[in-house]
N, C-alpha and C positions, 0 to 999 in steps of 0.2 A: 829152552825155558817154557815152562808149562802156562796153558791161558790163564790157570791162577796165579801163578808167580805176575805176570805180565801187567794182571788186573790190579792187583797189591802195589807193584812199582808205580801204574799211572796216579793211583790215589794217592803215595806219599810223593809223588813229583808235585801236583796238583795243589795237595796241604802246604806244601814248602813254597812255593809260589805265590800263595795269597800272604804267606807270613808275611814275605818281602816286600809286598805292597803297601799290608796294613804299616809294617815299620815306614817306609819310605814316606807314606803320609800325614805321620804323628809331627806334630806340632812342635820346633824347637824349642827347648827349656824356656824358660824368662831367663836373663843374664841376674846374678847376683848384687843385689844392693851392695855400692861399698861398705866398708866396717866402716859402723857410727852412723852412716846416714839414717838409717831406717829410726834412730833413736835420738834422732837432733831436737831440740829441745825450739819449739815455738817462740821466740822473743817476745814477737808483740802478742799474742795469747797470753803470755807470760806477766809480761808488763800491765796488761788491762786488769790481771787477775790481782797486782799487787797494789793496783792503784784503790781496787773496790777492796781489797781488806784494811787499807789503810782509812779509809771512808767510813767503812765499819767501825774502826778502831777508836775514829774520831765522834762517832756519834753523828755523824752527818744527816740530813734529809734532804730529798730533792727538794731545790729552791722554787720561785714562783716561775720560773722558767725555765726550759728544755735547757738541759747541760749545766744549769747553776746549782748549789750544794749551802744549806743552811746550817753555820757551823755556831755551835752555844759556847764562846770563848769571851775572854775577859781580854783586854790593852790595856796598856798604863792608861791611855788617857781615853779609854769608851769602855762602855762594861757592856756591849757586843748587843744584839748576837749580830755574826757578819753572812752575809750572801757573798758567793765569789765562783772560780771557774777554774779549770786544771788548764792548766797550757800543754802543748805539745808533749809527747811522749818521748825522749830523746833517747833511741840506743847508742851505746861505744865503748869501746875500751880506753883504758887508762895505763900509765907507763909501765905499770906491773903485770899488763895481763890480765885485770879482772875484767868482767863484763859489766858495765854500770846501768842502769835506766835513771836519769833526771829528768826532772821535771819540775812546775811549779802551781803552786795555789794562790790567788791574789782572790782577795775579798774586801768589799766594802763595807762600812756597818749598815744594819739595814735600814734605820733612820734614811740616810742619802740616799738610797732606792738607785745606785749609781750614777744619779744626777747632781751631787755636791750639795744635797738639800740637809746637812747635817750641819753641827756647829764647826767655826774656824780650826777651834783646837783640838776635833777628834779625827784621828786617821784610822785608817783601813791597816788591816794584815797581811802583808806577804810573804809565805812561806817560800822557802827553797828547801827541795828534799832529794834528797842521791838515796837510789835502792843499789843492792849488790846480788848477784845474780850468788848463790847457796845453795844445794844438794838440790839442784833443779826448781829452785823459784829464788826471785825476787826478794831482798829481804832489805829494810829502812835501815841502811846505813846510819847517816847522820840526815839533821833538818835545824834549820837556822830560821825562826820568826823573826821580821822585821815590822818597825811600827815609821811607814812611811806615809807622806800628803798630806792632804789636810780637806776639812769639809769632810769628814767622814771616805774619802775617797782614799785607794791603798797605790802604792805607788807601783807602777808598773813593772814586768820585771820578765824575764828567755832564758835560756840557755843559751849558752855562747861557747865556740869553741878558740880554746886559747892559744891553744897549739898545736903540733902533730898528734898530742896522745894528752893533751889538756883540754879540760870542763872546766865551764863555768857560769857562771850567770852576769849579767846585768839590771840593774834593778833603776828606775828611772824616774822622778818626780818633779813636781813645780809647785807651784803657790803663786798668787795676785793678791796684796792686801795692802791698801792706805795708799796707793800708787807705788807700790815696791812691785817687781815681778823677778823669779827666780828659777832656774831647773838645773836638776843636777843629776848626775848618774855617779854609780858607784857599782865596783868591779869586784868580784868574789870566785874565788878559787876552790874548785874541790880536791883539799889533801887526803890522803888516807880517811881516816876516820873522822876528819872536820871541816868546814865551809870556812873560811876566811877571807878576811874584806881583804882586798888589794888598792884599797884608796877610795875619795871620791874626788869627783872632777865636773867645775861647775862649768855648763853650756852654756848657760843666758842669764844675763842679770841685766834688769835697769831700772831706774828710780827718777824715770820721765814722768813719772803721773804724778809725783808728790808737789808738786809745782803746778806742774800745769806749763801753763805758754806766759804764767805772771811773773814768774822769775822773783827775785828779791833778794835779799843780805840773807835771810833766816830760810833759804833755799841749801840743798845739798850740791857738792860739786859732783857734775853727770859720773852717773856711771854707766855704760852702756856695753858690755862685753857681750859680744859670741863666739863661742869656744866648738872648732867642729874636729874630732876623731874619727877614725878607723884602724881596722888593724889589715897590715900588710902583707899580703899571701902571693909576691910575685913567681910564676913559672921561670923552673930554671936555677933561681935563687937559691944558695946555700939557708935553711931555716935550723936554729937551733929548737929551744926547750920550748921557747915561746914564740908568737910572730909577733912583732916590733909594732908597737901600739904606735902611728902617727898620729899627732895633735894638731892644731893649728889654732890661734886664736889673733882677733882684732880690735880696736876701738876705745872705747877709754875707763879709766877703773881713778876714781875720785879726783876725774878732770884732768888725767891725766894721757894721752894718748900710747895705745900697747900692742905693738904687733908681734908675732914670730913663730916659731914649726919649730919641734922636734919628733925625736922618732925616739920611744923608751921601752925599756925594755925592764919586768920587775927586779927591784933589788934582791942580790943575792941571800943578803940575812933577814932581811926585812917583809921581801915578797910582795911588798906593795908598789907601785908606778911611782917613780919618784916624779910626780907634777911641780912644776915652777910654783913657790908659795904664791906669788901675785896672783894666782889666777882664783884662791881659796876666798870669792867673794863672799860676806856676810852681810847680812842687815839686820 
């Protein structure tokens, strides 16, 4: 082999030696995003984005304070306008697989400044509104206005889960007037494409103050009930469609003494809790 042959062979030894190196310390690939992830769709981005067009939707302005919303709406019994606030943002699915976001708006009228400085007979608004998750956003299913409280104040109201794959809400009010005092809640379902009451069921009732400690003939006979709920999510336990709403309640309902507990579950055609009538106190 001649010393140029010789010279040529060390330069391509030489070249082919650095290739190996430069490869040997190139950086492994990244691994491949699964299919879909890279394209998963934000919820709560989602969710915020559907609660401010529905804001828009409604004409809203910020209220006099961080997080409250001044809404120009009319009630049966106040011709508005209300201040109020969004509650929690609730993601979940529902028994068919959709994605839902619920949530709620309760508002006072602004007369009551949410201190109850409004008249007896005017109440507050509380909405309840189910969005449905649609070609990558949020879209207002259904919404159910309620005209609940009183003094200008709106009755309270959450999302509540009913079941493995059930929404709903709770909505929750009282009153004090002439020595009566009262509270009550009432139970709401979200179906397909509508919000439906599932009953209401009173907590507390008494008519201690109409009297006083004077008693007399022209007194009413006591009524003093307290009515306490939950609903039942034991570990372990077989649960169907719903979890078994327990009740309990004690004391007396027009002088009469009334204890006892069940555990219900809604009716099948009717979808509302079937509550013991005695417990449906009115004044």
């Amino acid at each position: 082999m001649t010393k140029t042959n010789k010279t040529m062979l060390l330069i391509v030894l030489m070249i082919g030696l650095a290739a190996g190196v430069y490869w040997l310390e190139q950086p492994a690939p990244a691994p491949l995003a699964p299919v879909g992830a890279a394209h998963a769709p934000d919820l709560n981005r989602l969710a915020e984005q559907a609660v401010a067009v529905y804001r828009s939707n409604q004409g809203m302005q910020a209220g006099p304070k961080p997080g409250q919303w001044k809404l120009q709406a009319q009630a049966s019994n106040s011709p508005g306008p209300f201040v109020g606030v969004f509650g929690p943002l609730q993601l979940a699915r529902d028994g068919q697989g959709r994605q839902l976001l619920l949530t709620t708006f309760v508002a006072d009228t602004a007369d009551s400044a949410g201190e109850g400085m409004d008249s007896f007979a005017a109440s507050g608004i509380s909405r309840l509104l189910c969005f449905v998750l649609q070609d990558g956003q949020f879209v207002l299913q259904t919404e159910k206005q309620l005209e609940m409280g009183s003094n200008g104040m709106a009755a309270a109201a959450r999302v509540v889960q009913l079941g493995p794959q059930e929404w709903g809400w709770v909505m929750q009010s009282a009153y004090i007037q002439q020595g009566y005092s009262a509270s009550s809640v009432e139970f709401f379902h979200a179906v397909a494409s509508d919000i439906r009451s599932m009953g209401r069921l009173t907590e507390q009732a008494d008519n201690k103050g109409v009297c006083g400690d004077a008693g007399g003939d022209g007194c009413p006979a006591l009524t003093d009930l307290q009515v306490h709920w939950q609903w039942l999510q034991q570990a372990g336990q077989p649960v169907g469609r719903f979890f078994p709403l327990d009740i309990r309640w004690q004391g007396h309902v027009d002088g009469k003494p009334v204890r006892g507990q069940r555990q219900l579950l809604p009716d099948a055609n009717s979808g509302n809790y079937p509550f013991p009538p005695g417990l449906n106190v009115q004044f």
